[in-house]
Residue, then its C-alpha position, 0 to 999 in steps of 0.5 A: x958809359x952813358x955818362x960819357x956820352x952825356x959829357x960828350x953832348x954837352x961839350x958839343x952843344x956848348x961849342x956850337x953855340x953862338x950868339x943870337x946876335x950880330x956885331x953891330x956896325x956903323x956906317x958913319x957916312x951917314x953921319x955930319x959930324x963937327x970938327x973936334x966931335x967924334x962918333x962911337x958906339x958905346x952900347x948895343x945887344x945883348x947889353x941893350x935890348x929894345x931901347x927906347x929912350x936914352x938921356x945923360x945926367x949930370x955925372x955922364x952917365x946915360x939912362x935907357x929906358x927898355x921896353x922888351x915887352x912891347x908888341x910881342x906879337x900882332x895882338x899885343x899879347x903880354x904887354x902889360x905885364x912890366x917888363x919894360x926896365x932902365x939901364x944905367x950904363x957909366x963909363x968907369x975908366x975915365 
């Protein structure tokens, strides 16, 4: 009996999940760009999370440097541990 009950209360919990994030939108009002451009979003959250820093090698590809440790709190508590990381994000369908 109990293990139905278990069941039943992961199967709840799981569904009621949701992401602790949300869609990311872009207002590209903001935005002059040149003819022949176009603007996209190609990476946010739960990819990407606390960039820094960003740049594109030779081969497209985009390097962004993560400092997930950086002003955890007011005292700066933690923050030489290394949790800081690089991505390397690459389009593969082109």
């Amino acid at each position: 009996m109990n293990l139905k009950y278990y069941t039943l209360f992961i199967i709840l919990s799981i569904q009621s999940c949701k992401p602790s994030f949300d869609e990311p939108q872009i207002v590209l009002d903001n935005y002059k760009i040149e003819d022949g451009f176009d603007l996209e979003m190609v990476a946010s959250e739960p990819l990407l999370v606390a960039p820094v820093a960003m740049d594109f090698d030779s081969k497209g590809r985009i390097w962004v440097a993560e400092m997930t440790g950086f002003m955890s709190d007011i005292d700066g508590e933690g923050e030489e541990a290394p949790t800081g990381s690089i991505k390397i994000l690459e389009d593969r369908d082109h």
